[in-house]
FISE-695822 format. One record per residue: x negated, y, z negated of N, C-alpha, C in turn; residue in three letters. Coordinates in steps of 0.02 Angstrom, whole numbers, plus 50000, padded with zeros to 5 digits. Atoms other than C-alpha are relative to their C-alpha. Last residue first. Layout:
// FISE-695822
XYZXYZXYZala...
// end
This chain:
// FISE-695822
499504992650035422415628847790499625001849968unk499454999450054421695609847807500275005949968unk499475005549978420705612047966500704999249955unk500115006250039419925627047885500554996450045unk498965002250047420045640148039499734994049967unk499725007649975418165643348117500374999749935unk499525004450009417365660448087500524993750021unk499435000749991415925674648130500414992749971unk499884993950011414285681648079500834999050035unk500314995050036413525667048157500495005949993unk499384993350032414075652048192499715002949990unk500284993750023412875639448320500645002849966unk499434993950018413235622448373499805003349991unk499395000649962412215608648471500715006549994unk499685004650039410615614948420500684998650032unk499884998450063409475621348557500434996449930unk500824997950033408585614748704500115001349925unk500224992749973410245604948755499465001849960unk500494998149957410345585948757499935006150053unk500555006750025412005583848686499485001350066unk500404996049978413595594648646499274996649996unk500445005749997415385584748619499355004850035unk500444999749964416695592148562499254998649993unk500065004249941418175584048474499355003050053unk500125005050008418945598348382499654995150051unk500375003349980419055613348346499894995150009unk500105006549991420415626048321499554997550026unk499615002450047420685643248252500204993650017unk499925007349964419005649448322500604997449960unk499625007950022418485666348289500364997450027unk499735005249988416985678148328500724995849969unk499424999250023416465691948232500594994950051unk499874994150002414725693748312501054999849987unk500274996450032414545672648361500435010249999unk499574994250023415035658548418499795004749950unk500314995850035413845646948531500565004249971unk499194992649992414175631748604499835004849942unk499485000349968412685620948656500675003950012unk499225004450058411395630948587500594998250066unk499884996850064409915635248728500554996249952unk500574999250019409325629248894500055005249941unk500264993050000410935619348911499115002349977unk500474996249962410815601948990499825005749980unk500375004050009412425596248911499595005750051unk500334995649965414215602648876499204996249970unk500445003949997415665594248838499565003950048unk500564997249972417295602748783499564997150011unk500105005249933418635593248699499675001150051unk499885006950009419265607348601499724995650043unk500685002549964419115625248586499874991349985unk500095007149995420855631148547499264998750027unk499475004750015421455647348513499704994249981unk499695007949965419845655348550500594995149952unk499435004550039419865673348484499754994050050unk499565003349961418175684048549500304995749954unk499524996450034416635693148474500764999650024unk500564994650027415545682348569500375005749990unk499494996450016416275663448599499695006649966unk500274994550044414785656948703500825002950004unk499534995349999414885641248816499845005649931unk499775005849952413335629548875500935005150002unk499405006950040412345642848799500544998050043unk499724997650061411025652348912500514993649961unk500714994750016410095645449089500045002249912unk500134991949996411505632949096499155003949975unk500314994749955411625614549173500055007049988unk500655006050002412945602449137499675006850036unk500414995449982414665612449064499484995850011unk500815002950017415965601649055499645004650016unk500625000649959417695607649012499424996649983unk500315008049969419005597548905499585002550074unk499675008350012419985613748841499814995950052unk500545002849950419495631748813500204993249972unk500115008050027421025641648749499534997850049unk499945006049955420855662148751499944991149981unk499345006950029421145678248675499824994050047unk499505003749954419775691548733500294995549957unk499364998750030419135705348618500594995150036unk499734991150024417455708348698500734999150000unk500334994750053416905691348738500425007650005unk499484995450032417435672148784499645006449987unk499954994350048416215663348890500765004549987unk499234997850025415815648048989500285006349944unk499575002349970414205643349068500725002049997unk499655003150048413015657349004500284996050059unk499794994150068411795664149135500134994349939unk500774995650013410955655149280500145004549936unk499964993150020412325640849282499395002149974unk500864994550015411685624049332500315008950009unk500495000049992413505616349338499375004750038unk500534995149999415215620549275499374996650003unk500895002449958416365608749314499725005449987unk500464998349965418245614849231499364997350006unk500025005949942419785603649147499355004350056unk499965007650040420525619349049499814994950057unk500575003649941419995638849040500294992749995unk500065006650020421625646948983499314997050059unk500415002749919421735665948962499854992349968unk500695001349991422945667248809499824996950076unk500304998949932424765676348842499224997750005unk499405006149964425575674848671499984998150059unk499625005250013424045678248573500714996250042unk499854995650090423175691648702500574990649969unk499505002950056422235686448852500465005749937unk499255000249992420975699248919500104995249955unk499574994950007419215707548859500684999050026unk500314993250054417725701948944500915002149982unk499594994650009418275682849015499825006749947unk499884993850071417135671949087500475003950007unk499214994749998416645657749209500255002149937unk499715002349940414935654949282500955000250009unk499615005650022414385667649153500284998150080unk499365002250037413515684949218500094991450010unk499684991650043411935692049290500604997249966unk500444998150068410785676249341500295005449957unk500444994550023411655668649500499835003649934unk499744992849955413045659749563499715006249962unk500574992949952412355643249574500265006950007unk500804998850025413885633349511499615001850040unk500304997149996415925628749488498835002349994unk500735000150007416955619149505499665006450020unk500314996349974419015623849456498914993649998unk500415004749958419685609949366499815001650069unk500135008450019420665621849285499774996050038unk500755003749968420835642149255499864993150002unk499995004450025422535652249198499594995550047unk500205007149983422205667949190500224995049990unk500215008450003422595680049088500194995150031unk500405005549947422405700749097500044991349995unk500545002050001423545709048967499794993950061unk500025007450009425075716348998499325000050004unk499705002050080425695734748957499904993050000unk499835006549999424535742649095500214998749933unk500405002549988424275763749058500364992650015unk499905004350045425535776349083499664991450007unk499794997050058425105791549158500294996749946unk499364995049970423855782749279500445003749931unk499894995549926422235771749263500675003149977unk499294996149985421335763949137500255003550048unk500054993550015419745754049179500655002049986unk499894994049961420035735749200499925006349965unk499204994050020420615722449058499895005050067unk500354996350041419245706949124500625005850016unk499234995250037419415690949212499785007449967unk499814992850034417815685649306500635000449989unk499344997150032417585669449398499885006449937unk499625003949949415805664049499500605002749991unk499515006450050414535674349457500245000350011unk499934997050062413695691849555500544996249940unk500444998150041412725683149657500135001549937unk499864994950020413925669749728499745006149969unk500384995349944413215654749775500145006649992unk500585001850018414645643949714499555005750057unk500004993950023416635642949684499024998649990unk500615002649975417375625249735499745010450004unk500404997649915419235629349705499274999249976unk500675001649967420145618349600499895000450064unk500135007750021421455626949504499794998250067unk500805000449954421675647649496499644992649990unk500335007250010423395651949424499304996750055unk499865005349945423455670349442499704994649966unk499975007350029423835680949297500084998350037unk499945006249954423375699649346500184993749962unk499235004549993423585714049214500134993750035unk499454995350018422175725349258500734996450005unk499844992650010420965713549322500685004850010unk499374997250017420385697349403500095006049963unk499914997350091418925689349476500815003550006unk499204998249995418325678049632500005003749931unk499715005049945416505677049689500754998449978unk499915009449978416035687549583500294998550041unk499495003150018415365707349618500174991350003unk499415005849954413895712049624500544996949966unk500185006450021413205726749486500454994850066unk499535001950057413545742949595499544992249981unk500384998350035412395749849765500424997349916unk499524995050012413685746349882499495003549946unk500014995549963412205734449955500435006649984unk500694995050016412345723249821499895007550037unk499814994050007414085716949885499435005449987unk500854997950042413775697149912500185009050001unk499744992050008415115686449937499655003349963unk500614995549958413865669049982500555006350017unk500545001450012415555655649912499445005950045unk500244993749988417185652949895499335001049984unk500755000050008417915638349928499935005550024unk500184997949936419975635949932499105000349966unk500425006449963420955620849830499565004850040unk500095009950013421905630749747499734999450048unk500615000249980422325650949699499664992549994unk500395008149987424085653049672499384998450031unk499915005449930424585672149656499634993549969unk499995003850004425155683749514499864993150035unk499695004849943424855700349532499654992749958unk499455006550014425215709249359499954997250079unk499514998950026424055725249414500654995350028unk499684992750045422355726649503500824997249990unk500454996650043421195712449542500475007649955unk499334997350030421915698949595499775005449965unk499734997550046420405695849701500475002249969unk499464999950015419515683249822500285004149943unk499735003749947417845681949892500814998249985unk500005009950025417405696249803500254997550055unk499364999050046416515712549907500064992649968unk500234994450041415705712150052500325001449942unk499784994850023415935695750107499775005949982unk500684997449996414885679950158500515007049995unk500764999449994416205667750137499735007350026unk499924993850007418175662850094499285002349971unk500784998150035418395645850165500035008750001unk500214994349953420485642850137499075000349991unk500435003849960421295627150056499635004650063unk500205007750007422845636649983499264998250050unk500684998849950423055656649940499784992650006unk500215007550015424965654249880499405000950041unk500095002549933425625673549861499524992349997unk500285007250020426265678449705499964996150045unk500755002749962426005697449723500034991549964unk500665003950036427685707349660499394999350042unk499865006249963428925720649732499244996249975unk499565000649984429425735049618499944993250070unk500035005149939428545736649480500564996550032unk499984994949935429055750049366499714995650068unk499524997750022429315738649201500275005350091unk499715004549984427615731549205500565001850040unk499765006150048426875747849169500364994850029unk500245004249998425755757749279500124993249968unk499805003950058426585772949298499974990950038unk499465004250000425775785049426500084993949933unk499464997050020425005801749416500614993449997unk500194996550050423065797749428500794999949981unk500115004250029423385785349574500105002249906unk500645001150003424255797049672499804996649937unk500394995250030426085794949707499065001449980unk500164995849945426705784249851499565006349974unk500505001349959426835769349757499615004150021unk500574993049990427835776749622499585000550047unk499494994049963429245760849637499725007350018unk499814997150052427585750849609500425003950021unk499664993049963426905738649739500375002749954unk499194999050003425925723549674499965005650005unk499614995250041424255717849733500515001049980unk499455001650031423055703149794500315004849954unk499654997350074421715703449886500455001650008unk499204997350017420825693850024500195000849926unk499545004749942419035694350091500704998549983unk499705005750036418445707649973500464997650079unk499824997750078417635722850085500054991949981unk500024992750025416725723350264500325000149945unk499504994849997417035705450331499815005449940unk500364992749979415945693950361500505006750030unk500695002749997417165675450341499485008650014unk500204989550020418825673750290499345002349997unk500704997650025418995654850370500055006050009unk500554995549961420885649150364499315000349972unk500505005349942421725632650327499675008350043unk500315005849995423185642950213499444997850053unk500654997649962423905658750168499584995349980unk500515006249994425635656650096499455001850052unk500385006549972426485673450071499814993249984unk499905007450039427125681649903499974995550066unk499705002849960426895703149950499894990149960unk499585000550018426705717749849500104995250040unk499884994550044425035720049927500715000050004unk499435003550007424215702650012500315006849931unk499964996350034422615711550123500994999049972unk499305001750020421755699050183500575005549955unk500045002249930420095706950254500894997650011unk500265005850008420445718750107499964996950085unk499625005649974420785737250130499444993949958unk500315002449953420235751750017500294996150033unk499694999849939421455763349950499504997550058unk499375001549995420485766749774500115001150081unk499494992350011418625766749789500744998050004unk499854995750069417645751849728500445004450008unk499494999350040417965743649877499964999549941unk500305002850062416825751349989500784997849953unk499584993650047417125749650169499684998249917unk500164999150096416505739750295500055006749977unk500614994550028417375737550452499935000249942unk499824992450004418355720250471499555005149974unk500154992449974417415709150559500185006449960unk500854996450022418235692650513499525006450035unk499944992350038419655681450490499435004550008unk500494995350018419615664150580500245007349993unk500374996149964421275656050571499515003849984unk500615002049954422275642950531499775005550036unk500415005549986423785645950453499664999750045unk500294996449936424845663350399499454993049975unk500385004649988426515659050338499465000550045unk500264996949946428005669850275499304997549998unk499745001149901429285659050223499595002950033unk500395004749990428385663350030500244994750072unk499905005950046429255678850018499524994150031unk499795005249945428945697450112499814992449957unk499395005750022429265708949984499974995250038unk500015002150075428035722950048500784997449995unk499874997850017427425719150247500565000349928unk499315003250016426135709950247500595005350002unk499864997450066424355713550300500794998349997unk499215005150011423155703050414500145007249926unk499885006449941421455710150452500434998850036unk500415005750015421645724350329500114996350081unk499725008449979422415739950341499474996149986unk499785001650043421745757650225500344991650025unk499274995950048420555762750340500284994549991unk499704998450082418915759350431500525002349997unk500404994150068418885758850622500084997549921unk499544998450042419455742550726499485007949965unk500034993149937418305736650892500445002749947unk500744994650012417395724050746500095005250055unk500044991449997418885718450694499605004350017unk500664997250025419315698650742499975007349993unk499654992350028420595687450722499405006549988unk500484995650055419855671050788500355007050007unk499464994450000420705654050857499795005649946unk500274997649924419205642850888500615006750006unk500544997849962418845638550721499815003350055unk500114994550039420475638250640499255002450014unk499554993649980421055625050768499755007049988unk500444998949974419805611850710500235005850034unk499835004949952420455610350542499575004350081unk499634995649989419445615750392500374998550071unk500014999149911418135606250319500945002249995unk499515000849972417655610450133499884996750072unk499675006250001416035607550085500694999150027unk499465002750069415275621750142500034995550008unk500374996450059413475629250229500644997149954unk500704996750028414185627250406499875001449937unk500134992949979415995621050438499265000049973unk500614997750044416195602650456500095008050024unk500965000649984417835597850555499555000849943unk500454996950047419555593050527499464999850023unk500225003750029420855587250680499445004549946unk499795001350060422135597750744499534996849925unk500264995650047421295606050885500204999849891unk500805003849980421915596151039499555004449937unk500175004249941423445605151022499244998350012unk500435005350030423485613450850499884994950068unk499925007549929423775630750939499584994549954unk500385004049910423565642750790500324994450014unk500505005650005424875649250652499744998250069unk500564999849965425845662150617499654994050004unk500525003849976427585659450547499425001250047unk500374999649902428925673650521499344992449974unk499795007750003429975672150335499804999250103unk499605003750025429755692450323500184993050016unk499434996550046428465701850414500314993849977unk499615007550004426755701050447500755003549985unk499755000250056425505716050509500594994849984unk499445004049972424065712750613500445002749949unk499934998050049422495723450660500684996249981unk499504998550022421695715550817500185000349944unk500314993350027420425711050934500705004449973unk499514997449978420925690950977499715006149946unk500084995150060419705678650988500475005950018unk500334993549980420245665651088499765003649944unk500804997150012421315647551051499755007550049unk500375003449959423155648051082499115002149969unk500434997049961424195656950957499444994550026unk500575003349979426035650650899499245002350052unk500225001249946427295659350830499045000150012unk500775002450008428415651650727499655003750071unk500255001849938430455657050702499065000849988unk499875004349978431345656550543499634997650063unk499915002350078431695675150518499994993850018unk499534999850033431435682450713499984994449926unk499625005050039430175685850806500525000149950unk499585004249970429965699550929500364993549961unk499084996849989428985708650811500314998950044unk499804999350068427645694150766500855005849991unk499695007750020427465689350945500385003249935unk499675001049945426925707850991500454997850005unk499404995750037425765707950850500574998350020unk499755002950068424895691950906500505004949990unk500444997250087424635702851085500294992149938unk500764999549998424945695551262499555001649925unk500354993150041426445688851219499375001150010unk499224995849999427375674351318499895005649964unk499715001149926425695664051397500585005549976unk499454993649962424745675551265500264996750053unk500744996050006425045670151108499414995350032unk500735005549990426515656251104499795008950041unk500234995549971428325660451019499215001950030unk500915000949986428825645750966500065007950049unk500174999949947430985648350912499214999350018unk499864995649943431755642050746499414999250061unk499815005349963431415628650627500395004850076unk500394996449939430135636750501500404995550064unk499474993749974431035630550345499955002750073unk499194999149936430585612750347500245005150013unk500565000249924428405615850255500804997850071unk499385002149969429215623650102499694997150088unk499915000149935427435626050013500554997450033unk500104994049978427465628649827500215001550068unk499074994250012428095612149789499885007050024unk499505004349968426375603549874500465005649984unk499744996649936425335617049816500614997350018unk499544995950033424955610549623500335004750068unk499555000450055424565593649688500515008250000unk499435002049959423555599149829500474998349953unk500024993949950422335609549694501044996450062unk499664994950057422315595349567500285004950061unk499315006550012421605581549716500445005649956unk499524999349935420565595749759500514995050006unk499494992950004419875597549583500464999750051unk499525001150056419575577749563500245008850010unk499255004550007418755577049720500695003149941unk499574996949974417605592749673500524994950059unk499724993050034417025585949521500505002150060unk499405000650030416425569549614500625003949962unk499735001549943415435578249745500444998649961unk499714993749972414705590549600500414994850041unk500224996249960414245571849504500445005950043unk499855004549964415295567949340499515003350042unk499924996049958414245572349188500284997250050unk500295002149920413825561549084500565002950047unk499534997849941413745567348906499774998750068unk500644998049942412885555948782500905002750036unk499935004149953414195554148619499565004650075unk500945004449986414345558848430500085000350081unk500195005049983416005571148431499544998750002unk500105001149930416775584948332499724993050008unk499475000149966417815584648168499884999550066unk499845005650006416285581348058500664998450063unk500385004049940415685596248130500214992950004unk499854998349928417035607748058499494994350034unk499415002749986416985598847880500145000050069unk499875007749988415285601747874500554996650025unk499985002950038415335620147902500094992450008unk499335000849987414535628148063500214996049933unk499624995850028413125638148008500554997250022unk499594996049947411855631348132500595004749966unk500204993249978410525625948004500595003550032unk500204997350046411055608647936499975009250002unk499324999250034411625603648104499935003249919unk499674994049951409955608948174500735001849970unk500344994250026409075596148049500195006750031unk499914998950061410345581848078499825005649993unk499334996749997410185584348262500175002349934unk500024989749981408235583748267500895002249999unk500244998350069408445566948139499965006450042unk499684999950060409515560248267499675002749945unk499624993649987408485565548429500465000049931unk500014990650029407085559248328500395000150033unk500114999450076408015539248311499475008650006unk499604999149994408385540248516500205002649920unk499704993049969407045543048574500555000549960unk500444993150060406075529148449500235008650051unk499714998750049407565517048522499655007249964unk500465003950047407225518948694500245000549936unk499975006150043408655523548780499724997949958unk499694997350050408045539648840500404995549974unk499555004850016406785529848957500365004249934unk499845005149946405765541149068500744994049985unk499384998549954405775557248957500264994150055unk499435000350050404855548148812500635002950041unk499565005049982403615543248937500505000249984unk500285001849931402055553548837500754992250021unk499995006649984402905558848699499994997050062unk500125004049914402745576748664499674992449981unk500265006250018403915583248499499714997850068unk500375002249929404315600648488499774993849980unk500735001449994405495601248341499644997950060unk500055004849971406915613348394499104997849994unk499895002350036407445629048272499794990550013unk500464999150038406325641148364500304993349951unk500675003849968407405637848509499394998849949unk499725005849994409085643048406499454995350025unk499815003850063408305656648351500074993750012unk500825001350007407575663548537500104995949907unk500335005149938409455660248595499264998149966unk499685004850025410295669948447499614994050024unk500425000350058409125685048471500034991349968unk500985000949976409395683148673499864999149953unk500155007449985411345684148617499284995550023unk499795005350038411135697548526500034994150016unk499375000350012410135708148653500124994549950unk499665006449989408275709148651500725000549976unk
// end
């Protein structure tokens, strides 16, 4: 039994079984309500958190908003943080219309000019694409503007992006994608509404795979599409290194040698049934905007590896990642985490995130619905803040192996494990948290753990006690 399984079967051992025929019907009653107070007292006693620290958190029933309401409130966040992002007057040049005046997309794309849009009629179209500089793609909204239902999501997506399809399945394997950019191209460059999907499968574990999206040194907007059965990670996110060209083993990996970024705006996109994640910053300082899109059934098993999540990060990345709808996933929903080493001079930034009113849930039994192994650092902490986490099959929220991070005014309703778990991990701040339903300790810190702020959280009607310390530390309030 692992540590946290030892902590779990403790924490359960510490709960008086009490059966009261009805007692689940009305949790009002008073005689429910007088033992859960004498089972809190007697847990609080036990858990190892000091008095002073508990006194500092909160009494109070957690109520959860419902998933429908959660993911209002993220996608209200999400358009928010796009709006400025998106220049939606620059594009004031020529229409270039796919195929009365181009038979190909490509075609369009190099004929155009900086400023100019061009426009594709509904079809499916068998093709590898590459973008360039302050160009516009986007489908025929004629008679096609309006939002629909897509299958199996919540999102809807307009009706354009349905019938206008990018497809790969006459393509071979290699190193392109779908859609790819060419490197430096800025946020003028605009790819809307469109099915994504086919590209050959590949593995992307190995270096010099493609993505379906494939955004490498580049700062796009990539909006109102469906990325949908496609052969690796449906779009990722890289930066381009003045060494580019050298082999992986021989190149310099420090900040310092990067020579065109990755802060590309991934807005309001469905990003499904994958091989691979459904979205990844995964290798080195890219930075992109990750809002309002749904990701969900990116399933990888087949490569033979643990599955990958449904979005994650790695080796330096800090994308802002605010409310996307993140579910179904096998291998859990968000991942951060430092990466393997690579080249003659290793990453000089640490992995962090910044995570918020993200939802999240269902994404299976192997990892946290959202976690970090191992990034942040003090001046750079990964930030969980304002997240949904419901019925997680693991942990809900987790700090571990050496990560830095602030957790602030999630809810967790619904985990298999603790509602969040700080497990040999810094948390700045753990504050204002609220977590309910777990089938263990509400928040758990443990194996050298510490916490240099607490306050205000609120942990109620989980199997176990509401807190847990073990073998680790929480900052005296008073120095």
């Amino acid at each position: 039994m692992n540590r946290i399984g030892r902590i779990v079967a403790t924490s359960l051992a510490l709960v008086v079984v009490l059966v009261v025929i009805g007692q689940a019907e009305d949790r009002l009653d008073p005689a429910w309500e007088a033992w859960e107070i004498r089972k809190r007292e007697a847990q609080d006693k036990a858990c190892g958190v000091p008095e002073k620290i508990l006194k500092r958190q909160a009494l109070a029933r957690v109520n959860p908003p419902s998933i429908d309401e959660a993911v209002s409130i993220g996608l209200k966040a999400a358009q928010e943080a796009a709006h400025p992002l998106i220049d939606t007057r620059f594009h004031k040049g020529r229409h270039l219309i796919v195929p009365d005046g181009f038979k190909t997309i490509q075609s369009a794309i190099n004929s155009a000019k900086r400023g100019d849009v061009v426009v594709v009629k509904p079809g499916t179209y068998f093709e590898l694409i590459v973008m360039k500089d302050s160009v516009k793609l986007v489908s025929d909204s004629a008679k096609g503007g309006d939002l629909v239902a897509v299958e199996g999501a919540r999102l809807k997506l307009p009706r354009r992006t349905l019938r206008t399809i990018i497809d790969g399945s006459k393509a071979k394997s290699s190193h392109h994608g779908m859609i790819d950019f060419n490197p430096g191209v800025g946020r003028n460059t605009v790819v809307d509404g469109f099915t994504i999907q086919n590209l050959p499968k590949q593995d992307h574990h190995i270096p010099g795979h493609a993505h379906a999206i494939n955004v490498r040194g580049a700062s796009p907007v990539i909006m109102n599409c469906y990325v949908r059965k496609n052969g690796s990670t449906g779009i990722g996110s890289h930066v381009v290194y003045t060494d580019q060209e050298r082999r992986i083993a021989q190149r310099d990996f420090r900040w310092a040698n990067v020579k065109h970024r990755s802060d590309a705006v991934i807005y309001h996109n469905i990003v499904s049934d994958n091989l691979g994640l459904g979205i990844g910053c995964n290798h080195f300082f890219s930075a992109p905007h990750i809002l309002g899109n749904e990701v969900l059934l990116n399933n990888d098993t087949e490569l033979g590896e643990k599955p990958s999540p449904g979005l994650g990060a790695k080796h330096g990345a800090a994308p802002t990642i605010i409310g996307n709808i993140v579910h179904d996933n096998p291998g859990g929903g968000m991942l951060s985490k430092v990466g393997a080493p690579q080249g003659t001079h290793p990453i000089d930034r640490p992995t962090h995130p910044t995570v918020a009113k993200n939802v999240v849930y269902c994404n299976g039994t192997l990892r946290p619905a959202i976690s970090c192994n191992g990034g942040g650092s003090m001046q750079t902490p990964v930030r969980f803040v304002g997240n949904f986490v419901y019925d997680a099959g693991h942990i809900g929220m987790g700090l571990s192996n050496a990560a830095i991070g602030i957790l602030e005014d999630n809810i967790v309703s619904g985990s298999e494990g603790p509602g969040i778990a700080i497990n040999g991990a810094t948390a700045l701040k753990l504050n204002r948290n609220k977590v309910t339903g777990a089938n263990a300790t509400g928040i758990l810190i443990i194996s050298g753990a510490k916490v240099l702020e607490m306050v205000c959280n609120v942990a109620d009607s989980n199997r176990g006690p509401r807190f847990m310390l073990r073998d680790s530390t929480i900052a005296d309030p008073d120095g």
